[in-house]
C-alpha positions as CSV (number, residue, x, y, z in Angstrom):
1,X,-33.8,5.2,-27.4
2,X,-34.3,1.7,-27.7
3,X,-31.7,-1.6,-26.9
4,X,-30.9,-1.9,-30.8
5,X,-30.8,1.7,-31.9
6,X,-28.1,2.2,-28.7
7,X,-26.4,-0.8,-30.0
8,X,-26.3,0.1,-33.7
9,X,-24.4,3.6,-31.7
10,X,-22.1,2.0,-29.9
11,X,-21.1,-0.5,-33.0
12,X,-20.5,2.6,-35.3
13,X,-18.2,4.1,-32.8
14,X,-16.4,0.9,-31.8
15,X,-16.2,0.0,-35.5
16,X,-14.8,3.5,-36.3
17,X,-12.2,3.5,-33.5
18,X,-10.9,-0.3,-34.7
19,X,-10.1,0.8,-38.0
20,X,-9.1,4.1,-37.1
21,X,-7.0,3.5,-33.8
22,X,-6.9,0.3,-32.8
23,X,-6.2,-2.2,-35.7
24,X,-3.4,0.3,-37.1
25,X,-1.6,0.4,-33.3
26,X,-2.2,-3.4,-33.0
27,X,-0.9,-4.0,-36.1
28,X,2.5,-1.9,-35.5
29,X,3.0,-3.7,-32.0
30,X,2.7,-7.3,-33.4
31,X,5.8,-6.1,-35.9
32,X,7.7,-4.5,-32.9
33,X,7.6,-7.7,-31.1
34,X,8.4,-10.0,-33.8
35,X,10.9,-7.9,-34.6
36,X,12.3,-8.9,-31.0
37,X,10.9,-5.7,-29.3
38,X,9.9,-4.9,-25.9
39,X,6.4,-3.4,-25.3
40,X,6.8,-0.2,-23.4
41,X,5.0,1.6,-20.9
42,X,2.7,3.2,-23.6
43,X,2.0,-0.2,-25.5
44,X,1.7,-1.8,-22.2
45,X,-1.3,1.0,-21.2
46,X,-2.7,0.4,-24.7
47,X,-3.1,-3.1,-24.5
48,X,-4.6,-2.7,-20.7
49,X,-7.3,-0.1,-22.7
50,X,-8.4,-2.9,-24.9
51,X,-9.0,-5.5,-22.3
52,X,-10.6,-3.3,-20.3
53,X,-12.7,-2.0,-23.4
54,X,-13.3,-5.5,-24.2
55,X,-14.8,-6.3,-20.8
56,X,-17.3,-3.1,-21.1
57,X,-18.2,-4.7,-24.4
58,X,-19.3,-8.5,-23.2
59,X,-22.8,-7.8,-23.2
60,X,-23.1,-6.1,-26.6
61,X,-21.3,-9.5,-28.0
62,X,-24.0,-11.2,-25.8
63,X,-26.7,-9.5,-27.8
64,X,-25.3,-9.9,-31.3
65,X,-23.6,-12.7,-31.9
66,X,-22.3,-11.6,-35.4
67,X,-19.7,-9.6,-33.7
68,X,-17.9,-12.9,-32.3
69,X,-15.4,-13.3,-35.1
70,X,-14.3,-10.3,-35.4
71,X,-14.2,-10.2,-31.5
72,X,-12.3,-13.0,-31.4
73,X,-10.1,-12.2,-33.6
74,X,-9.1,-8.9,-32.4
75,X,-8.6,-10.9,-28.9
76,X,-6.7,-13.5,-30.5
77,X,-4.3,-10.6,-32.1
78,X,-3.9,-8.7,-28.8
79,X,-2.6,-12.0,-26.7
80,X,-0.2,-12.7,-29.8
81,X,1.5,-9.7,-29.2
82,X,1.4,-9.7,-25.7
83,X,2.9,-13.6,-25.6
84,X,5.9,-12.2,-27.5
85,X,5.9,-9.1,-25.5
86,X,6.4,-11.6,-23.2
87,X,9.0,-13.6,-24.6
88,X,10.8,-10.7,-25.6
89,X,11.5,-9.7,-21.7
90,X,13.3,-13.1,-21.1
């Protein structure tokens, strides 16, 4: 299988799991913590998931730079709710 065929794979799935999984979690997490919430130990492994995912995923945003803003947006999400995570424990 070639480079762009594997990446057009990998893109599906990724795509699939964001809309499915990950945006829908994300999404309930940011209210929790603006809410004042704590992130707890399952939010706190969720998040670790992502950056780890993320990391794994650097050289597919290398390859296609069309993927940035999306990527960066996702990212920007993610450290919102873990700044007010954050706050929240003070």
């Amino acid at each position: 299988m070639n480079q762009q065929a594997n990446d057009t794979g990998v893109a599906t799935v990724i795509f699939e799991r964001l809309e499915k999984e990950r945006l829908p979690r994300a999404i309930d997490l940011k209210a929790k913590v603006d809410a004042g919430g704590r992130l707890d130990d399952m939010d706190i492994a969720f998040l670790d998931r992502v950056f780890a995912d993320s990391e794994d995923l650097k050289p597919l945003l290398d390859r296609h730079p069309e993927y940035h803003e999306l990527a960066s947006r996702m990212m920007r999400l993610y450290q919102e709710i873990t700044a007010r995570g954050l706050e929240n424990e003070k």
